[in-house]
C-alpha positions as CSV (number, residue, x, y, z in Angstrom):
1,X,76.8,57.9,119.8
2,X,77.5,60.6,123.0
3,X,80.9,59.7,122.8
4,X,81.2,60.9,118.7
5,X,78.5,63.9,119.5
6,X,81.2,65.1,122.1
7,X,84.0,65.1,119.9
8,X,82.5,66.7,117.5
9,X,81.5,69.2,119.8
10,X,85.0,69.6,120.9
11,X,86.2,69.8,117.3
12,X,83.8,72.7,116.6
13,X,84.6,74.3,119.4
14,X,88.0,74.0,118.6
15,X,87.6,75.7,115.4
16,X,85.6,78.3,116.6
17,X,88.2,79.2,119.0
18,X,90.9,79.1,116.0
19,X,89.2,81.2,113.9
20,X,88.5,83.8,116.6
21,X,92.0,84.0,117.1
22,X,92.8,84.4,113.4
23,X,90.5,87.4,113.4
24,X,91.7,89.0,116.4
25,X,95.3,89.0,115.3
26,X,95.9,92.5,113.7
27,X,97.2,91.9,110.1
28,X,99.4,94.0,108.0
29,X,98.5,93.2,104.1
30,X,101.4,93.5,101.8
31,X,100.3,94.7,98.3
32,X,103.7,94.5,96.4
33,X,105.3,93.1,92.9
34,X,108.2,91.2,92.2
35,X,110.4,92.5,94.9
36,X,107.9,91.2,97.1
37,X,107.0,87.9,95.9
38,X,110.2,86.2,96.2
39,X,110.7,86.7,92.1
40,X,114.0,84.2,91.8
41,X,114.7,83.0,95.5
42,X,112.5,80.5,97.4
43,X,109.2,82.7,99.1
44,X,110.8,81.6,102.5
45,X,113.7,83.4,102.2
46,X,112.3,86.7,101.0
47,X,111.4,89.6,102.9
48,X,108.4,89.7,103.5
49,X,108.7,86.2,105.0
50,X,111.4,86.5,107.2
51,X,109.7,90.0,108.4
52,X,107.1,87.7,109.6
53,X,109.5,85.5,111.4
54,X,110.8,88.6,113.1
55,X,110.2,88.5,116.8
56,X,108.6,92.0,117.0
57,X,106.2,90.4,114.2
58,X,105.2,86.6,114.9
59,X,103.0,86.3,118.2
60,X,101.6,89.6,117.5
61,X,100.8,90.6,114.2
62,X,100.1,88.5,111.2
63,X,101.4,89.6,107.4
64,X,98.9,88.3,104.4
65,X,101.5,88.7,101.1
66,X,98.9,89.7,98.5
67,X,101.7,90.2,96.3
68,X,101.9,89.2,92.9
69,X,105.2,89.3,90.1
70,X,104.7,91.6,87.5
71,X,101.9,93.7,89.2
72,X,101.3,97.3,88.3
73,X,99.6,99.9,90.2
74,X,96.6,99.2,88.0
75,X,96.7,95.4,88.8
76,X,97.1,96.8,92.4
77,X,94.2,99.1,92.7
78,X,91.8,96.1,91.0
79,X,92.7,94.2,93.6
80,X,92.5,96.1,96.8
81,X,88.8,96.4,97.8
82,X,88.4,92.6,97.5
83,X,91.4,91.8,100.0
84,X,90.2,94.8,102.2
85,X,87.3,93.2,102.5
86,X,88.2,89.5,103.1
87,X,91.0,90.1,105.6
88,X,90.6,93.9,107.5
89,X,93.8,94.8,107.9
90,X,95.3,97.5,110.5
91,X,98.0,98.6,107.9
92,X,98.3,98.2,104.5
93,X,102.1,98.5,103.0
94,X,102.1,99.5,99.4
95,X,105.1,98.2,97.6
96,X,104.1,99.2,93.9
97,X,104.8,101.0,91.0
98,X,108.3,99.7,90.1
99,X,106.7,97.6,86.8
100,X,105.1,101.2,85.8
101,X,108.6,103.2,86.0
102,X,110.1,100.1,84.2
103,X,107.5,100.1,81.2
104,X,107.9,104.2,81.2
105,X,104.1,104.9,82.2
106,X,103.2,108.2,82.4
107,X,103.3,109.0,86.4
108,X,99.9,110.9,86.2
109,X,98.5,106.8,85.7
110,X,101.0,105.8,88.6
111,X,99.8,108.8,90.9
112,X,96.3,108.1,90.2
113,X,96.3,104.5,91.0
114,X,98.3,104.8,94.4
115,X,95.9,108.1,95.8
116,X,92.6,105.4,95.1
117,X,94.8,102.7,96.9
118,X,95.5,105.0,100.0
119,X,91.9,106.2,99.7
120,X,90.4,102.7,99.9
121,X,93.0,101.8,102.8
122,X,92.1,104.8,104.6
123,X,88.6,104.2,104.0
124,X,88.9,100.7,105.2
125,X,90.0,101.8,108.6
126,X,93.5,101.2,107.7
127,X,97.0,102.9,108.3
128,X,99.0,103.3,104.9
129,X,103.0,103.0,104.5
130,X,104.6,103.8,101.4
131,X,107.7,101.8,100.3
132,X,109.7,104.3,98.0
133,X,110.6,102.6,94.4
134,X,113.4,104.5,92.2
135,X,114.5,103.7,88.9
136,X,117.7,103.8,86.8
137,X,118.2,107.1,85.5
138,X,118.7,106.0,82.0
139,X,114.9,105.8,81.9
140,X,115.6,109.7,81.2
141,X,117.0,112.1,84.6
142,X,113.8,113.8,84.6
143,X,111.4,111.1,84.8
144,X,113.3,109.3,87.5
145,X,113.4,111.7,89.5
146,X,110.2,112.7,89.2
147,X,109.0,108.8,89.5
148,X,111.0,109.0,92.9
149,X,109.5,112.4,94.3
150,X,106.0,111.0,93.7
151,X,106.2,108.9,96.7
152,X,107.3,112.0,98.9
153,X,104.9,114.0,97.4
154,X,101.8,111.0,98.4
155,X,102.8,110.6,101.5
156,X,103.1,114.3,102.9
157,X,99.7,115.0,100.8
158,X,98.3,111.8,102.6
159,X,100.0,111.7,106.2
160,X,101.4,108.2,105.2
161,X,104.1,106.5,106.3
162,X,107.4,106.2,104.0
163,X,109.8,103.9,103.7
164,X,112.3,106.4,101.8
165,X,113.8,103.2,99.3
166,X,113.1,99.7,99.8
167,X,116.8,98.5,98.0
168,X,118.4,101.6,99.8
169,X,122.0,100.0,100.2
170,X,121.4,97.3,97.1
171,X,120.5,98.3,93.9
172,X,123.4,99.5,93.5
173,X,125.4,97.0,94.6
174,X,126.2,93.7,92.0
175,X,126.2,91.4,94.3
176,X,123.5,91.6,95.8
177,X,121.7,91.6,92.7
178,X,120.3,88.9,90.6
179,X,121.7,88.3,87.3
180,X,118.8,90.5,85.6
181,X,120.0,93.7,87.8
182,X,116.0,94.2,89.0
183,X,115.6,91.5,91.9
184,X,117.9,91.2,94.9
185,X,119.8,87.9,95.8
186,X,118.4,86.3,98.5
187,X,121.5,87.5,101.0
188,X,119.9,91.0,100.3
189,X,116.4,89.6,101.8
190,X,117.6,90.8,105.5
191,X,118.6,94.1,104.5
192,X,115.5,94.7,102.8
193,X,114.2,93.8,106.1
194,X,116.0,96.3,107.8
195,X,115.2,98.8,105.3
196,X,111.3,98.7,106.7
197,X,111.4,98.1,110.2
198,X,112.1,101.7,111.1
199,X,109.2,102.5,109.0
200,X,107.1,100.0,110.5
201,X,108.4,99.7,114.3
202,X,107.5,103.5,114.2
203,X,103.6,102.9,113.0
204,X,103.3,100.1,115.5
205,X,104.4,102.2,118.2
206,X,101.8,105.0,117.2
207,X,99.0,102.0,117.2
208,X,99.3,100.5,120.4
């Protein structure tokens, strides 16, 4: 009986000890879409999971991937106060808005829903980066570009962080494309990669 009383004690203290160390690794939450998911490729292989593998990234910080294929901003900003809550992250990397430029939303809906979402970051005691989106320009010259300003425009109005484009170097490029011209091949996965570190390496920097 002393003998299972002591293990169990050692087993809940081992837990404790586990779960303190959980919550005292700062986390980065990834609120993204498609791009982010792993849409096509196996979740390993995509960015967000080889970002975690990154040495700067795995003894020291932790990523949650709240993201989700097919999420819009709207999806996004219903979801945000519950995963603030549950994991109280020390930055919050917004990867949304492609799905609205894709279904032609009108960017006042787009503009609205990413301000509450760096609002309720902010609020949350977290640091906000930005990951540019751009979309073809046969969705109409003027709304593209506008659609790709609007990240600028947040993050100088919000002191964010911006990553200019997250596909800056593949979108453009077939081959690194999947067959549907919208989600990179999973040899793009490192650039992406290399897309946000600046970004990020810079915010970490400015947090230690």
């Amino acid at each position: 009986m002393k003998m299972l009383k002591l293990y169990l004690f050692l087993l809940l203290t081992f837990v404790i000890n586990i779960t303190a160390a959980e919550n005292s690794t700062p986390k980065i939450l990834m609120m993204g879409d498609s791009l982010s998911a792993g849409y096509g490729i196996d979740l390993q292989q995509g960015w967000v999971s080889l970002l975690q593998e990154d040495i700067t990234f795995k003894n020291h910080w932790r990523i949650i991937n709240a993201s989700v294929s097919g999420e819009t901003s709207t999806g996004g900003r219903e979801r945000l106060p519950a995963l603030l809550k549950q994991h109280q992250p020390q930055i919050v990397l917004l990867e949304l808005g492609g799905n609205d430029g894709l279904r032609g939303q009108p960017l006042k809906i787009l503009r609205d829903n990413m301000q509450n979402m760096i609002d309720a970051s902010k609020a949350a005691g977290a640091k906000v980066i930005l990951a540019g989106m751009q979309i073809p320009p046969n969705y109409g010259a003027r709304y593209a570009r506008q659609f790709q300003n609007l990240y600028v425009e947040l993050a100088e109005k919000n002191d964010a962080a911006l990553i200019p484009f997250l596909l800056a170097g593949i979108a453009d490029n077939k081959a690194l494309m999947q067959n549907d011209g919208i989600h990179p091949t999973a040899e793009a996965q490192p650039m992406i990669v290399q897309n946000v570190m600046p970004t990020l390496k810079e915010m970490l920097q400015k947090n230690k």
